[in-house]
FIDRENBA-624651 format. One record per residue: y, x, z of N, C-alpha, C, O in turn; residue in three letters. Coordinates in steps of 0.02 Angstrom, whole numbers, plus 50000, padded with zeros to 5 digits. Layout:
BEGIN
REC     nv     nu     nw    cav    cau    caw     cv     cu     cw     ov     ou     ow    r
REC      Y      X      Z      Y      X      Z      Y      X      Z      Y      X      Z  Ala
...
//
This chain:
BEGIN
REC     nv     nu     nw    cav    cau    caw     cv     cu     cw     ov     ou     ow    r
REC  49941  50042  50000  50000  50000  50000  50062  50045  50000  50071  50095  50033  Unk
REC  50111  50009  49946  50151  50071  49965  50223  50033  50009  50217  49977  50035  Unk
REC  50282  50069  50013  50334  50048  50053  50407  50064  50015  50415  50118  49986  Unk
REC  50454  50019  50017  50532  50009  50003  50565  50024  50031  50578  49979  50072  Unk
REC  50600  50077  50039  50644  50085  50140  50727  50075  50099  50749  50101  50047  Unk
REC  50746  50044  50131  50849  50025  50113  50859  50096  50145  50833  50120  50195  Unk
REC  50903  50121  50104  50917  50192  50118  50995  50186  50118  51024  50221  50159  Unk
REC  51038  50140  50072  51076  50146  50089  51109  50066  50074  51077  50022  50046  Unk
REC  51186  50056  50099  51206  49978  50077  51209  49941  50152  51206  49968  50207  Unk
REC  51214  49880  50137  51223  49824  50203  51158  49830  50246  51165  49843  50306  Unk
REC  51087  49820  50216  51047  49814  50258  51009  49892  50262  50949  49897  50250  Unk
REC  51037  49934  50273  51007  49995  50267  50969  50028  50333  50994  50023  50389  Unk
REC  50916  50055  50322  50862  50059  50378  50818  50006  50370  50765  50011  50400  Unk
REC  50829  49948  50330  50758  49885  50332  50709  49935  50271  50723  49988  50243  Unk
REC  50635  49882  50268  50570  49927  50264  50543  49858  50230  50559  49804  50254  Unk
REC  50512  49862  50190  50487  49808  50159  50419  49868  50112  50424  49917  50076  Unk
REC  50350  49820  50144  50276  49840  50131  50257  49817  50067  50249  49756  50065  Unk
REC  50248  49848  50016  50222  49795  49953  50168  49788  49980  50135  49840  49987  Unk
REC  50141  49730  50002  50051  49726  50042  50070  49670  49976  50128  49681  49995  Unk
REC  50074  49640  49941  50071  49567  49883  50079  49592  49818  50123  49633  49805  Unk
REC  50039  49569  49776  50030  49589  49700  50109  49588  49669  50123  49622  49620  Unk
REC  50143  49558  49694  50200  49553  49675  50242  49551  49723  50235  49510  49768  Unk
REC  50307  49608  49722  50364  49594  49801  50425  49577  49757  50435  49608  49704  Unk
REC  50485  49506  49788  50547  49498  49751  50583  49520  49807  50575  49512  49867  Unk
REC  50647  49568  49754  50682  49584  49798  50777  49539  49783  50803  49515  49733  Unk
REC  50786  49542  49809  50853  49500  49816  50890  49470  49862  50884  49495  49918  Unk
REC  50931  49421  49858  50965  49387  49907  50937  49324  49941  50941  49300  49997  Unk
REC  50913  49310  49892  50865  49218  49942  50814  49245  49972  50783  49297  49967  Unk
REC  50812  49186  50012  50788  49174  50072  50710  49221  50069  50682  49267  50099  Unk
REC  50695  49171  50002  50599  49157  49994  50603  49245  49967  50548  49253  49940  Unk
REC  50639  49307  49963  50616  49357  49936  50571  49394  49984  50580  49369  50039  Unk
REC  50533  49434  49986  50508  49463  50052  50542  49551  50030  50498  49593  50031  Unk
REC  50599  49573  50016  50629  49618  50040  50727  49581  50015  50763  49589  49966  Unk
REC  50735  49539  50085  50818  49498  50066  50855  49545  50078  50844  49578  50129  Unk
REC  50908  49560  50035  50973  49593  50062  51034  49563  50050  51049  49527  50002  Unk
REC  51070  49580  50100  51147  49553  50112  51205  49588  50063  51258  49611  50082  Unk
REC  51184  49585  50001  51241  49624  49963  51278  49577  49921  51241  49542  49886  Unk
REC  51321  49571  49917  51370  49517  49858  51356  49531  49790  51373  49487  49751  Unk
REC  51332  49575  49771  51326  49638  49706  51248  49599  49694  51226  49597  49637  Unk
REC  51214  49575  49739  51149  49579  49714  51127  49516  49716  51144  49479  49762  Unk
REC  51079  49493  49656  51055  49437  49610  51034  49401  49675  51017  49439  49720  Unk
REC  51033  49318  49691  50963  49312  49709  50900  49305  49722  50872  49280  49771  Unk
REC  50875  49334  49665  50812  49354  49637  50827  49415  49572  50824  49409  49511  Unk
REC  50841  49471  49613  50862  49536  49571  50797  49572  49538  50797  49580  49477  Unk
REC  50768  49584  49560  50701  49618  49518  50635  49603  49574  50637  49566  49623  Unk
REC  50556  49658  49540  50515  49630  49564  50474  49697  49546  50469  49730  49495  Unk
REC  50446  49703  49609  50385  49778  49577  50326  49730  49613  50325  49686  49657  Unk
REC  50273  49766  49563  50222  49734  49565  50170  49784  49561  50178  49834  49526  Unk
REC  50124  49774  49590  50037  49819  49610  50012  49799  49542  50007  49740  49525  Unk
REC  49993  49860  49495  49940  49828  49452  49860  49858  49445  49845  49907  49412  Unk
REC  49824  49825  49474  49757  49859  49507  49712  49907  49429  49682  49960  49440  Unk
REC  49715  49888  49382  49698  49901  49323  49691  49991  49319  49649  50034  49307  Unk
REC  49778  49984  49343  49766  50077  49317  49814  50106  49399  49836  50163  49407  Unk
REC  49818  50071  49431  49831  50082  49510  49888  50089  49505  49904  50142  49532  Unk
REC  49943  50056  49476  50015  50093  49467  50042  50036  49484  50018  49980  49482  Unk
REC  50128  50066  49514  50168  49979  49542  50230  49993  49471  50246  50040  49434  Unk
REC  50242  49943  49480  50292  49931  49409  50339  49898  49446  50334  49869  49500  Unk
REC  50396  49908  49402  50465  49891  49422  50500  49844  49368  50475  49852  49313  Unk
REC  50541  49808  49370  50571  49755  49313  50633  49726  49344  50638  49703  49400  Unk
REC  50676  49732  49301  50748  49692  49320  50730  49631  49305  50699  49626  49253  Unk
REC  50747  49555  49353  50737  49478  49340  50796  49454  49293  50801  49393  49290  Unk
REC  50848  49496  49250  50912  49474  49212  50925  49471  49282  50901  49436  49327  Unk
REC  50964  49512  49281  51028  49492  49366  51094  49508  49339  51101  49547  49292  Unk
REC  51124  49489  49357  51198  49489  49337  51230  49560  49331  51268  49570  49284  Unk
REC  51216  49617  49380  51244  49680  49397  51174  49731  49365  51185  49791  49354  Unk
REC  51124  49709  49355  51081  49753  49328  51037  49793  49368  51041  49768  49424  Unk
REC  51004  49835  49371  50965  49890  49428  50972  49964  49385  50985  49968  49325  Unk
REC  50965  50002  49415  50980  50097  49401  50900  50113  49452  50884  50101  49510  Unk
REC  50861  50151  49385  50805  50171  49428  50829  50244  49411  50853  50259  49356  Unk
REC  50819  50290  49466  50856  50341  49449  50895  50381  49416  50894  50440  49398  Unk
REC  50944  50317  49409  51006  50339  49387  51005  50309  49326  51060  50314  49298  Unk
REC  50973  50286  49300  50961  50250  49210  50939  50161  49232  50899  50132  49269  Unk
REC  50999  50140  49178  50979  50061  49189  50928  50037  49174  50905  50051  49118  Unk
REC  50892  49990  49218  50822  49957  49199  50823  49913  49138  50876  49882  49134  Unk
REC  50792  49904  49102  50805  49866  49028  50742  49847  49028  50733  49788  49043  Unk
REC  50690  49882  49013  50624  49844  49020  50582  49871  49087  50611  49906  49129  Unk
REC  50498  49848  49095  50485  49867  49134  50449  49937  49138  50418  49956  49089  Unk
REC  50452  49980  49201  50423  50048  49189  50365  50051  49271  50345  50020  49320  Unk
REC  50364  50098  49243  50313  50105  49307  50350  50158  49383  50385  50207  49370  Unk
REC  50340  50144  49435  50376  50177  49489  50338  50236  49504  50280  50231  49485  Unk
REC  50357  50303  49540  50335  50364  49549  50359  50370  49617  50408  50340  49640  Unk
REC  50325  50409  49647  50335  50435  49744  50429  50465  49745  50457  50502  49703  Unk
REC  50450  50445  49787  50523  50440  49801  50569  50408  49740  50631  50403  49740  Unk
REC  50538  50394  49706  50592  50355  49650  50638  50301  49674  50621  50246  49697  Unk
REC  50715  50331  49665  50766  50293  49705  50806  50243  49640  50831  50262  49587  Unk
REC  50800  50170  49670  50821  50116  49625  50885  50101  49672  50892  50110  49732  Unk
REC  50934  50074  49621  51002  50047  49624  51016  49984  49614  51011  49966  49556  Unk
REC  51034  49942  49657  51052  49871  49633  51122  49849  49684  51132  49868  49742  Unk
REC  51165  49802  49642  51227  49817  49679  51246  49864  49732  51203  49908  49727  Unk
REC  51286  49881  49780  51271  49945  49811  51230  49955  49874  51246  49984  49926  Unk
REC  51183  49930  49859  51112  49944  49888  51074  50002  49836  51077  50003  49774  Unk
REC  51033  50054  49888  50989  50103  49859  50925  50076  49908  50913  50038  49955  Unk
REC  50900  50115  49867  50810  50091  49880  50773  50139  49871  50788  50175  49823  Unk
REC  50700  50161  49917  50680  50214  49904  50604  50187  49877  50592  50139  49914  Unk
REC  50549  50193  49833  50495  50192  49830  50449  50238  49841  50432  50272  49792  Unk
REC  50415  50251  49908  50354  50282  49939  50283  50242  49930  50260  50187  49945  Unk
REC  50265  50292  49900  50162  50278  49899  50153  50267  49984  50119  50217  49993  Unk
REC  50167  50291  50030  50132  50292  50082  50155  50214  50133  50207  50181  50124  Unk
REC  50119  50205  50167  50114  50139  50197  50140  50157  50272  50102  50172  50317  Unk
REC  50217  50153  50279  50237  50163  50349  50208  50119  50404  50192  50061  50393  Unk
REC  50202  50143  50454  50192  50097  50505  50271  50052  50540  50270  50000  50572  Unk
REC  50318  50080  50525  50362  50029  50548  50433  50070  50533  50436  50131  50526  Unk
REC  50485  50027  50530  50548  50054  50500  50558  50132  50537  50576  50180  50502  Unk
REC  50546  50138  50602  50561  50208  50632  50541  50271  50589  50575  50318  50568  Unk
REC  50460  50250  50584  50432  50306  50538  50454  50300  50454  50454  50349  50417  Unk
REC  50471  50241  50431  50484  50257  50377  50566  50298  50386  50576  50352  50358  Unk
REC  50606  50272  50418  50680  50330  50423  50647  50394  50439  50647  50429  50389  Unk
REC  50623  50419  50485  50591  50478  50499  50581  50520  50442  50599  50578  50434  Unk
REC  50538  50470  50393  50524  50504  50303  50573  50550  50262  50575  50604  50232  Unk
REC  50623  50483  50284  50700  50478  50217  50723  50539  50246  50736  50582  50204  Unk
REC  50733  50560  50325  50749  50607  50353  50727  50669  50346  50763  50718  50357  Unk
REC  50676  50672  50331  50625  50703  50301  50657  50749  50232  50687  50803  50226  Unk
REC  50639  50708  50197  50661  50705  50127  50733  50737  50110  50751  50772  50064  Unk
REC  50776  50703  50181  50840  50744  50158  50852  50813  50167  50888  50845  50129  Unk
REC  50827  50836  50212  50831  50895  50240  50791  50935  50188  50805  50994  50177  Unk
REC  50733  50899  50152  50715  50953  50128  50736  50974  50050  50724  51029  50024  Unk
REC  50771  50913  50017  50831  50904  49974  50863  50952  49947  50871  50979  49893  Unk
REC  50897  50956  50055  50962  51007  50052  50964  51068  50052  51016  51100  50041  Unk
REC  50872  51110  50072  50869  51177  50070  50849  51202  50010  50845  51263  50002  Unk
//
């Protein structure tokens, strides 16, 4: 299973598990990763588990402001890679293969990650 950590934006530090063949991310209610951004659709995109060839995929839902998967606008769908950081209004997003046990350890990661970034 892998994990979504808000890295940066309004709800930053939340953690959302893809444990579901499909996770929506956005502003309503029914998404199971919601964020509080004005910038963002509500129903902005959607990565999805595809058991076939074990890979999660990523897709913009047409949202008004668009998504940036590292750094390049989403247009069709592609497949996601370990730390691949997506953009949607000014919310960032991190995609990890690994299955945190809870928002602490997933910041712990990002923390992780930065430090080792910066050397």
């Amino acid at each position: 299973m892998a994990t979504v950590i808000v890295i940066a934006g309004p709800d930053q530090g939340g953690v959302c598990h893809v444990e579901h063949p499909k996770v929506l991310i956005g502003r309503h209610e029914t998404c199971q990763l919601q964020l509080h951004d004005d910038r963002v659709s509500n129903k902005h995109l959607e990565i999805r588990y595809e058991p076939a060839d074990k890979t999660y995929r990523i897709r913009d839902l047409q949202s008004t402001n668009g998504s940036l998967l590292k750094s390049d606008r989403l247009t069709f769908e592609r497949t996601l890679s370990e730390h691949d950081e997506i953009t949607l209004g000014s919310t960032r997003l991190l995609f990890c293969l690994a299955d945190y046990a809870d928002a602490a350890a997933a910041q712990a990661a990002v923390n992780t990650l930065g430090a080792r970034d910066k050397s």
